[in-house]
N, C-alpha and C positions, 0 to 999 in steps of 0.2 A: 673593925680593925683596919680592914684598908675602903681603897675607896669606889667597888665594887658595891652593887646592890643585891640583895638575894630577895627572891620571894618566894615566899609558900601558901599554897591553897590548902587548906583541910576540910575536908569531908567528910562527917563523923554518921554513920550510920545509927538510928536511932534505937532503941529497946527489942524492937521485933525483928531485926537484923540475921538474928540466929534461925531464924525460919526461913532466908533468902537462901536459895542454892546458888553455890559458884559453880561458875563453869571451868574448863578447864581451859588453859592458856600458856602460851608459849611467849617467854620473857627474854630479851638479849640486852645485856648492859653493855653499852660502848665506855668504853674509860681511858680516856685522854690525858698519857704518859708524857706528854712535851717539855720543854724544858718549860714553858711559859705557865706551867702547873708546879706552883710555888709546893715543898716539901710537907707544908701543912697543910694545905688543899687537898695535895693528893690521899692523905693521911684520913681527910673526913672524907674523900670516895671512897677510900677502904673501909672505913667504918659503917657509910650508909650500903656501901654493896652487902658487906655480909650482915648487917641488917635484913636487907631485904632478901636475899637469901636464906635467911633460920625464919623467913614467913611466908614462905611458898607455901602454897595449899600441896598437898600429895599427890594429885592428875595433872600436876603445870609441869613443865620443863623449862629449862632455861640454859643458857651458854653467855660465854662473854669474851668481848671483843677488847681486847686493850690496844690501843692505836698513837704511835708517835708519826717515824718516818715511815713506815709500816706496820701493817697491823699484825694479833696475834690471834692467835682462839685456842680457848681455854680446851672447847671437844672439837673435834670435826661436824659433831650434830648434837642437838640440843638434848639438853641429860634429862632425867627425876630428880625434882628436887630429897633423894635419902641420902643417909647421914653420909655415905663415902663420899657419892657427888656433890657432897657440899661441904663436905673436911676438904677434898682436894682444892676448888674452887674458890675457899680462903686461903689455901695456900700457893695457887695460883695468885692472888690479889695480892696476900702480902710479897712477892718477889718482884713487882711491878717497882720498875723505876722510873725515872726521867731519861727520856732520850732527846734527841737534837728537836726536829721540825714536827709539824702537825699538819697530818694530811686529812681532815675531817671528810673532805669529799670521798677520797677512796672509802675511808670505815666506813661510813656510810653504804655506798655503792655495793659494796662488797657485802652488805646485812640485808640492803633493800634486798638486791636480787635472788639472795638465798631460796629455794624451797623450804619454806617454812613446818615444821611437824604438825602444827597445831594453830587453825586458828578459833577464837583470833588470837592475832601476836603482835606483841608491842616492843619498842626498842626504847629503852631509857638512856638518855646521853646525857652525861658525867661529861662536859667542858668548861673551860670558860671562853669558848667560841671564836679564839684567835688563830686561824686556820695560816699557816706559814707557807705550804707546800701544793703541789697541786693546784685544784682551782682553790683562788683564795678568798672572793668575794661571795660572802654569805649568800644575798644575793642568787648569785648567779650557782651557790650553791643546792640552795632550797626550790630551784627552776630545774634543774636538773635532774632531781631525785624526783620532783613532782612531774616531770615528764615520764620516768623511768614507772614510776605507779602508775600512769595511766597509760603505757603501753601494756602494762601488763593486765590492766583493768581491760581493756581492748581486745588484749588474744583469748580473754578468760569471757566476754561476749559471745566473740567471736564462736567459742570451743559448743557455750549455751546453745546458741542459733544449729550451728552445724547437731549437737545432738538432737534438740529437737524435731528438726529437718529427719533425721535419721529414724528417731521414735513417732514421728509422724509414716514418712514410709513404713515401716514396720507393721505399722497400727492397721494402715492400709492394707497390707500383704493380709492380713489376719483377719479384716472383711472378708474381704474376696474369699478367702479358706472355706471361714462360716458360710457367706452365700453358697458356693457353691456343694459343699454338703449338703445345704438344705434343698 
């Protein structure tokens, strides 16, 4: 229709599928309310969100992020997908309009950083990538959030080492115990 590309990968699980265990995961839709998100666009994000939302497995959670010149959030922390938190979360989606500017860095920013419930956890981002406000270079968008994960890859090292260090002393202290009862 216009002159936009779309692509889709499908990955179809084969016959013995139903013997695979899911695990449990934590979902955040970002949904990009801009004006530059034409009324019909926005109409199939609403469609594929509550989609995917009546297929949550029953141990996932999920929340969502609707972001123009600011963003919104549907819970404060990531819900179950039963039948209330996902009656209300379509009705969250269908009141979503068009507002002015698109700050894709902040939604973002503001999802990276969250403490997550559940990993692992994935963000699914509903745009069509024309970032107005804020940093606006893709770019120098995707630099930023990749720095933002790997400071946080870093403290979470870091936190490894120091326990280890800690369960190693310990381990120590608990020699010595034994030796010297013996």
């Amino acid at each position: 229709k216009d002159s936009q590309k779309y692509y889709k990968i499908s990955i179809i699980a084969g016959k013995d599928a139903e013997d695979l265990q899911t695990s449990p995961k934590e979902i955040l839709f970002l949904v990009d309310c801009s004006l530059s998100i034409k009324r019909e666009r926005l109409e199939e994000f609403k469609k594929g969100l509550e989609y995917a939302l009546n297929n949550l497995n029953p141990e996932d959670s999920f929340n969502i992020v609707a972001f123009k010149e600011r963003i919104f959030w549907f819970s404060q922390y990531s819900v179950s997908p039963d039948d209330l938190n996902i009656r209300d979360a379509v009705r969250f989606v269908d009141k979503l309009s068009a507002g002015e500017s698109t700050d894709t860095y902040t939604a973002l920013y503001e999802t990276v950083k969250i403490k997550h419930s559940i990993n692992p956890s994935y963000i699914i981002f509903f745009s069509d990538g024309k970032p107005t406000q804020g940093i606006t270079n893709s770019r120098k968008i995707i630099n930023e959030i990749t720095k933002l994960k790997n400071e946080e890859i870093q403290k979470l090292e870091n936190e490894i080492r120091r326990n280890k260090k800690e369960l190693a002393n310990e381990l120590e202290s608990i020699e010595k115990e034994i030796i010297d009862i013996k």
